[in-house]
Structures are given as structure tokens and as C-alpha cells.
MIFI-793279 format. One line per 5 residues: their letters; for each residue x, y, z of N, C-alpha, C, O. Coordinates in Angstrom, 3 decimals. Example, Ala and Ser with C-alpha at 12.3 -4.5 7.8 and 13.67 -1.06 7.14 Angstrom:
<pts>
AS = 13.190/-5.690/7.800/12.300/-4.500/7.800/13.200/-3.300/7.800/14.236/-3.319/8.465 ~ 12.850/-2.250/7.080/13.670/-1.060/7.140/12.900/0.030/7.870/13.409/1.138/8.039 .
</pts>
This chain:
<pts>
XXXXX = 37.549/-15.759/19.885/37.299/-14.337/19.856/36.462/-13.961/18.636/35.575/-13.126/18.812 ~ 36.630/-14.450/17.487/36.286/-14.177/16.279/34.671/-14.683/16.338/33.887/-14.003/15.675 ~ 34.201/-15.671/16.985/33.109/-16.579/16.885/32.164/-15.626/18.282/30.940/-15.596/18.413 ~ 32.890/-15.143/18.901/32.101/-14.413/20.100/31.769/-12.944/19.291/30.751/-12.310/19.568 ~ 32.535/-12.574/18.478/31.925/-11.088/17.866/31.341/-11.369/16.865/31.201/-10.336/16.211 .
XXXXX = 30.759/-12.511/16.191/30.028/-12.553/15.272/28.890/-12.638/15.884/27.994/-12.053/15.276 ~ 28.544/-13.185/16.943/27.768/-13.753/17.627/27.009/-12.363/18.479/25.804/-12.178/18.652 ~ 27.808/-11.766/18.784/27.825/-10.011/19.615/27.070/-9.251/17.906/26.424/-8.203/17.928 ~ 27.296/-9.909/16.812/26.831/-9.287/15.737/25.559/-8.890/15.434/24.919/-7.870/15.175 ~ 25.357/-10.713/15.629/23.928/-11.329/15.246/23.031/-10.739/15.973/21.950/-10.570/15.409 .
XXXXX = 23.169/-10.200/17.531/22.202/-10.321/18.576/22.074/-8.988/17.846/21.039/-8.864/17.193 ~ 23.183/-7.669/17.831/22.852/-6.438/17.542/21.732/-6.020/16.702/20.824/-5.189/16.698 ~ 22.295/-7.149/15.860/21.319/-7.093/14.271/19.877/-7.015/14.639/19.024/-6.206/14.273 ~ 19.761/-8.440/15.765/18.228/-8.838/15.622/17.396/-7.934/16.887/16.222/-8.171/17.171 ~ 18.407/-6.631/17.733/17.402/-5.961/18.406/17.650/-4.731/17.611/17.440/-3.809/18.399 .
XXXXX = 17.991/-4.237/16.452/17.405/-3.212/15.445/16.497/-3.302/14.809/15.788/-2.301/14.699 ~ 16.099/-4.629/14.063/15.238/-5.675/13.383/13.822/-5.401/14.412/12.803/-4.848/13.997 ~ 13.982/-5.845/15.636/12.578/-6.075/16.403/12.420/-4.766/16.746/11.242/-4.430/16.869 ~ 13.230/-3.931/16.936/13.177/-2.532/17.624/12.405/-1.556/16.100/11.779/-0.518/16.316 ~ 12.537/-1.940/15.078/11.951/-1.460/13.853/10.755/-1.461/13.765/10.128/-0.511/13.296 .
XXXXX = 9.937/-3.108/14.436/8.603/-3.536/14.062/7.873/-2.855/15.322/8.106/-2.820/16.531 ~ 7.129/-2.462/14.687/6.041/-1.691/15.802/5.418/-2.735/16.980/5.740/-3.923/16.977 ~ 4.585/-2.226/17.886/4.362/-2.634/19.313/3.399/-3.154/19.044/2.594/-2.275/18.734 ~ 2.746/-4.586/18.932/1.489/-4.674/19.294/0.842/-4.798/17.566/-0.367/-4.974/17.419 ~ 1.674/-4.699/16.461/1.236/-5.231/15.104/0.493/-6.555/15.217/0.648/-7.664/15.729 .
XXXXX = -0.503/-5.802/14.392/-1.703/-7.433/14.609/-1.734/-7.699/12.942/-1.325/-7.010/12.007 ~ -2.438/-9.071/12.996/-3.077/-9.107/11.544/-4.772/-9.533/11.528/-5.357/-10.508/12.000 ~ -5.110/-8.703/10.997/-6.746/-8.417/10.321/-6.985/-9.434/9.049/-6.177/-9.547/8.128 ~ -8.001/-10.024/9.131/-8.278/-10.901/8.308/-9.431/-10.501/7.409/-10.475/-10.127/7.944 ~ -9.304/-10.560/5.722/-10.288/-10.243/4.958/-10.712/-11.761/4.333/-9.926/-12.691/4.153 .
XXXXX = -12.007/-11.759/4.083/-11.892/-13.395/3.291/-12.588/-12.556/2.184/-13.321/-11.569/2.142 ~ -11.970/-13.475/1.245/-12.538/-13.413/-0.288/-13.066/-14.691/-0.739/-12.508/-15.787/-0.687 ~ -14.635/-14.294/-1.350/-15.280/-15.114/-0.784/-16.012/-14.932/-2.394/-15.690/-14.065/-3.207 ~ -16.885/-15.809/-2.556/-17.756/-15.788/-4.448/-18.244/-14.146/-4.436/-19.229/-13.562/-3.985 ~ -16.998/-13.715/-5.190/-17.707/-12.731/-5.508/-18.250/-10.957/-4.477/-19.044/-10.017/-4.522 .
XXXXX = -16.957/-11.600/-3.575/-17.095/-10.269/-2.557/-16.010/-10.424/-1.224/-15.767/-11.479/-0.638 ~ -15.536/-9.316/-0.971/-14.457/-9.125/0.109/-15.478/-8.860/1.197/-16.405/-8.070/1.015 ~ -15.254/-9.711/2.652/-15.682/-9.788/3.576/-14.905/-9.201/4.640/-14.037/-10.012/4.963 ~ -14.823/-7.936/5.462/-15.209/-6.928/5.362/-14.809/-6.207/4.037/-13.738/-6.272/3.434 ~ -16.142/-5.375/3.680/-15.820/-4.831/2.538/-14.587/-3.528/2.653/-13.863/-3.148/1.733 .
XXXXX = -14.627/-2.899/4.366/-13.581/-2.316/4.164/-13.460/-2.935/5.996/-14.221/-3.359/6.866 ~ -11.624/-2.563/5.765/-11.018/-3.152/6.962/-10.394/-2.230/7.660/-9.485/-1.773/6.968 ~ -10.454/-1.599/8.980/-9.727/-0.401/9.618/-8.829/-1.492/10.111/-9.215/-2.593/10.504 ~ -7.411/-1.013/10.041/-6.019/-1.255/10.561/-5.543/-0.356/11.123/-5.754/0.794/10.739 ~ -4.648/-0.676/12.357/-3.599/0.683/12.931/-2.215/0.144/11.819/-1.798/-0.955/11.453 .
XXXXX = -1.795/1.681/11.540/-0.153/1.213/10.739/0.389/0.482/11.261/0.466/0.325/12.479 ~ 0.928/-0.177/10.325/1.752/-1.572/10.610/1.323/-2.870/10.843/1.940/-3.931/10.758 ~ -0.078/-2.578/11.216/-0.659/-3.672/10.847/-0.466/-5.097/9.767/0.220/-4.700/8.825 ~ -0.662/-5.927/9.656/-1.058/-7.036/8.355/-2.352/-6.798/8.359/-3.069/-6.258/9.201 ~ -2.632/-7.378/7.067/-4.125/-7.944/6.359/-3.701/-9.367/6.265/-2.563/-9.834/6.219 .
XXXXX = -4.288/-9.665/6.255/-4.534/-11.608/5.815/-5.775/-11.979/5.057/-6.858/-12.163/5.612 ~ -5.550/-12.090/3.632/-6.221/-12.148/2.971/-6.515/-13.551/2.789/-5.772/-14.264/2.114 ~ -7.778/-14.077/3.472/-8.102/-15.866/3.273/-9.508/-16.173/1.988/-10.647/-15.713/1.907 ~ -8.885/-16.961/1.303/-10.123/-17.454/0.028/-10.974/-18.504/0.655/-10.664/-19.423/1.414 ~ -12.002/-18.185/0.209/-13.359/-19.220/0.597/-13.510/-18.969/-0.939/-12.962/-18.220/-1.748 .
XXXXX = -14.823/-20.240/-1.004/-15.753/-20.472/-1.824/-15.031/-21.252/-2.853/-14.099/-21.897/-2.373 ~ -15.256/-21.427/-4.624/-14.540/-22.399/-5.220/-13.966/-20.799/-6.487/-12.785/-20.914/-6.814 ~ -14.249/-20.292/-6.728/-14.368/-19.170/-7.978/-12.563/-18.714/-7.852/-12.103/-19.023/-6.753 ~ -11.871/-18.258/-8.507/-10.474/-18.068/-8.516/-10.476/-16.461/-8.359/-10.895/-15.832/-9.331 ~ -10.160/-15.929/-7.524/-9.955/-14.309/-7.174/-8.615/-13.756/-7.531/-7.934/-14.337/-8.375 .
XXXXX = -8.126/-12.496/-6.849/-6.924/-11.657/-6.510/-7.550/-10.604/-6.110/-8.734/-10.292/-5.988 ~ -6.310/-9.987/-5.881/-6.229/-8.447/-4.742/-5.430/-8.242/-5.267/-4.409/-8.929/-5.261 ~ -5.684/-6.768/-6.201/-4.864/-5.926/-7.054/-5.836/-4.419/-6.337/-6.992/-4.033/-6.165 ~ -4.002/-3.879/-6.052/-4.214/-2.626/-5.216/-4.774/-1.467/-6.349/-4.372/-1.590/-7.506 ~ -5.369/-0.746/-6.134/-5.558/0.267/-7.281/-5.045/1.789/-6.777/-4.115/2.373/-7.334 .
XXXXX = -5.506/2.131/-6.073/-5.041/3.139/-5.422/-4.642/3.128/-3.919/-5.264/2.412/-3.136 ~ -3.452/4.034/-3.444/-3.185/3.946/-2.147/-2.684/5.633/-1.614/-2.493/6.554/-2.409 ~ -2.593/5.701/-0.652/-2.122/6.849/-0.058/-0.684/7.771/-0.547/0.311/7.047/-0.594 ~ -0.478/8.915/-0.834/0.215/9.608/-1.565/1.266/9.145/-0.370/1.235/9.067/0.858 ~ 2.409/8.831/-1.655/4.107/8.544/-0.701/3.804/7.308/-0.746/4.678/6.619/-1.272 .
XXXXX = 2.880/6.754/-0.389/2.881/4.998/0.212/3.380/4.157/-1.524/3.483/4.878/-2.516 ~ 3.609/2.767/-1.611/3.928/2.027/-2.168/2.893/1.306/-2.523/2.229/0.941/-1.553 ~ 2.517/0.974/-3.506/1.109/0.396/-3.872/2.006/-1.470/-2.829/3.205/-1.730/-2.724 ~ 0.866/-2.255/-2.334/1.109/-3.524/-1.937/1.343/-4.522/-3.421/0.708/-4.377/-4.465 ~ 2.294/-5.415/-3.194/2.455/-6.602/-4.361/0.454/-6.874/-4.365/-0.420/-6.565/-3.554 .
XXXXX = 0.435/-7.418/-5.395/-1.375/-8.107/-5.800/-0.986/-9.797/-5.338/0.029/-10.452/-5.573 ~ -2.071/-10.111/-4.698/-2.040/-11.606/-4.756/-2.449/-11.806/-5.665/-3.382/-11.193/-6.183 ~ -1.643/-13.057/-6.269/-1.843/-13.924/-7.352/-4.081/-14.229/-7.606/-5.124/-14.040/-6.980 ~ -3.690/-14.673/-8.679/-5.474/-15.593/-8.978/-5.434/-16.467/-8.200/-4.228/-16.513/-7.957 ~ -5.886/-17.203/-7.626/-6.356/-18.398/-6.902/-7.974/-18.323/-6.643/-8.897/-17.572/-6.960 .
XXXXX = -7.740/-19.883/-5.662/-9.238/-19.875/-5.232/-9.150/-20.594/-3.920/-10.268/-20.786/-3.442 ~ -8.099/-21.080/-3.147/-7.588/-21.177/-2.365/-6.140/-20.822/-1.762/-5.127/-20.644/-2.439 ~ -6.269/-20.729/0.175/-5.278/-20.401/-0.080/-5.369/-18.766/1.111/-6.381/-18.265/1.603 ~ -3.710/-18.253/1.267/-4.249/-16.673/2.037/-2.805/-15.925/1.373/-1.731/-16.337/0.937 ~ -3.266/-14.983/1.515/-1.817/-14.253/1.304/-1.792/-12.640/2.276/-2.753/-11.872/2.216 .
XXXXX = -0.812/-12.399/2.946/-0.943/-11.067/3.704/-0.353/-9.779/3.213/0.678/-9.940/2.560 ~ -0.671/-8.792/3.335/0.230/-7.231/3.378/0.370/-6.558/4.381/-0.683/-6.257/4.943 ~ 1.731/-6.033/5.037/1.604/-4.925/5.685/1.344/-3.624/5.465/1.695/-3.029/4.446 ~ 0.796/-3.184/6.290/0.358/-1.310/6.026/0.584/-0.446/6.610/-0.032/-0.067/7.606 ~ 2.016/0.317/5.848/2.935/1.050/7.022/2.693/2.503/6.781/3.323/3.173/7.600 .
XXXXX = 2.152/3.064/6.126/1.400/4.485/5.825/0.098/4.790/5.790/-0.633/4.260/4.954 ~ -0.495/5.934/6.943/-1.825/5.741/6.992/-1.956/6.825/6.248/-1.317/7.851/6.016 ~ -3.732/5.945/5.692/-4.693/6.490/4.618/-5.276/5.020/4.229/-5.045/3.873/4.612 ~ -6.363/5.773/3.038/-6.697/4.097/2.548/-6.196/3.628/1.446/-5.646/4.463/0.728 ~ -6.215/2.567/1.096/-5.839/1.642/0.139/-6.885/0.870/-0.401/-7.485/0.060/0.306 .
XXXXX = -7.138/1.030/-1.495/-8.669/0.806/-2.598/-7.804/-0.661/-3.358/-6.691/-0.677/-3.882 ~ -8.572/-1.550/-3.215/-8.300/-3.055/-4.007/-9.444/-3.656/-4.920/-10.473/-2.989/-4.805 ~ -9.531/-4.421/-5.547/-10.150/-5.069/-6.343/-9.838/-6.621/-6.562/-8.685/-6.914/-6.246 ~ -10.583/-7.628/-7.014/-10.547/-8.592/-7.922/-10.529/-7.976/-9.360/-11.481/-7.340/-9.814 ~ -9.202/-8.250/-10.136/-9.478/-7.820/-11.379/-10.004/-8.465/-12.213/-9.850/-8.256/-13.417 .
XXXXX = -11.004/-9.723/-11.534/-11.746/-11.115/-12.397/-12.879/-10.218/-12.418/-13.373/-9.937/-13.510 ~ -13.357/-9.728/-11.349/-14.744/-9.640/-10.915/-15.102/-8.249/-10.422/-16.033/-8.089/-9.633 ~ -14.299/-7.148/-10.924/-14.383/-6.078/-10.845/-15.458/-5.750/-11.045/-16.383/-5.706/-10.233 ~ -15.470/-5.231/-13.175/-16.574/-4.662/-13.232/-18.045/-5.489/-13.239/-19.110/-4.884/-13.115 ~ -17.939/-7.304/-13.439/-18.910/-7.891/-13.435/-19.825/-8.043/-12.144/-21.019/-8.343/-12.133 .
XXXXX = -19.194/-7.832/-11.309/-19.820/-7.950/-9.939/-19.448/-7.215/-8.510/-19.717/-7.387/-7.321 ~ -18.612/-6.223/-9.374/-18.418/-4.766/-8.563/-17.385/-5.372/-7.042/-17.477/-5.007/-5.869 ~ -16.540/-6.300/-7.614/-15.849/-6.669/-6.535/-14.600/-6.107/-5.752/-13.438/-6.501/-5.847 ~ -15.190/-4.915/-4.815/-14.461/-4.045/-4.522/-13.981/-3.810/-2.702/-14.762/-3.959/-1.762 ~ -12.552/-3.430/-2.591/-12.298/-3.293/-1.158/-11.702/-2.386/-0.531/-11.129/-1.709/-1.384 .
XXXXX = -11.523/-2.014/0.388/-10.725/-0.680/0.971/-10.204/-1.798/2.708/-10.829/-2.578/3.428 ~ -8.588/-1.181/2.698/-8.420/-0.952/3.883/-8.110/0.439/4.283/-7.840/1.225/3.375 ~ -8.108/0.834/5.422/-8.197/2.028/5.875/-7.566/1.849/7.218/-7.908/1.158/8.178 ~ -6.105/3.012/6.949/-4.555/2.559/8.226/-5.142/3.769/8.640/-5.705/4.573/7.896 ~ -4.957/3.886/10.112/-5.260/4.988/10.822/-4.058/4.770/11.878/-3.714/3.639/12.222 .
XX = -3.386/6.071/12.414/-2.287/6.058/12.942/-2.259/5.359/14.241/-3.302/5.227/14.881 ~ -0.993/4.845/14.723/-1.385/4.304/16.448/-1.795/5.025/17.495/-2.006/4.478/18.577 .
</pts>
């Protein structure tokens, strides 16, 4: 009895969990690439991911700078130079990013832009 309602638990759990994540969430891919984000800006529907993939050899990041009033700025991916890292984007408006290597030297700048479903 005890092992059947934990079990009656688990399932509950995991259709609140899926019932949370939106319909049809995709992920959009940006590459960061020597010295420039490829698309320079990325339209997403909310809830979307980004997937941020490194090309080239030069060591980058994605540090959010500004984002939509209420929203949560995204964690920054680390420096690297290989490698991907993703964010979801659950409040629409845009979200302004940077390389903070290659900001002001080579104006290395990005926007995604969540537009509602």
C-alpha cells in the first residue's frame, strides 16, 4: 500500500512538472563565433531556450546586461572557447548580452527578443 502511494505520488508530481512547461518549447541556436554572435539578434516565443554554441579558437561569454522589467537577468556563461551552454526565456521583451572579453574592443554585442505565444 505504502509503495503504491508513493508511486500515485511520483506520477502526480511529474504531470504538474510537464503541465508547467509550455507546448511546443523549442531551442534556438546562437553561435559565438571570433568575435561576433551569429544571429546578432534571435526572436524566441516565451519559453523558449537559446543554445548558445562556440566556434572558432578565441575564449568568449554571454553576460546578460539588460533584460525586461520583472524578468530575472539569465546566469552568464562562463569564458570558454568551446563548448554550448543554454537559457530559457520565460518573460517577453528583449534581453541585451555581451562578451565581456570583446565588448568594447570589437563591439561584441547580442539581443534576444521573446515575443509572446
Amino acid at each position: 500500500m505504502r509503495r503504491a502511494s508513493t508511486i500515485l505520488a511520483a506520477a502526480a508530481a511529474l504531470v504538474v512538472v510537464t503541465a508547467a512547461l509550455p507546448a511546443g518549447a523549442a531551442t534556438r541556436a546562437v553561435t559565438v563565433d571570433d568575435f561576433k554572435f551569429a544571429p546578432k539578434k534571435r526572436a524566441v516565443t516565451k519559453g523558449d531556450r537559446v543554445r548558445f554554441e562556440w566556434a572558432g579558437d578565441a575564449d568568449h561569454n554571454v553576460t546578460f546586461r539588460r533584460v525586461p522589467k520583472g524578468a530575472r537577468k539569465p546566469k552568464r556563461c562562463r569564458n570558454r572557447s568551446t563548448g554550448s551552454c543554454r537559457r530559457r526565456f520565460g518573460k517577453v521583451g528583449t534581453y541585451r548580452y555581451v562578451c565581456t572579453i570583446h565588448e568594447l574592443s570589437d563591439g561584441m554585442r547580442g539581443r534576444v527578443v521573446v515575443k509572446a505565444p
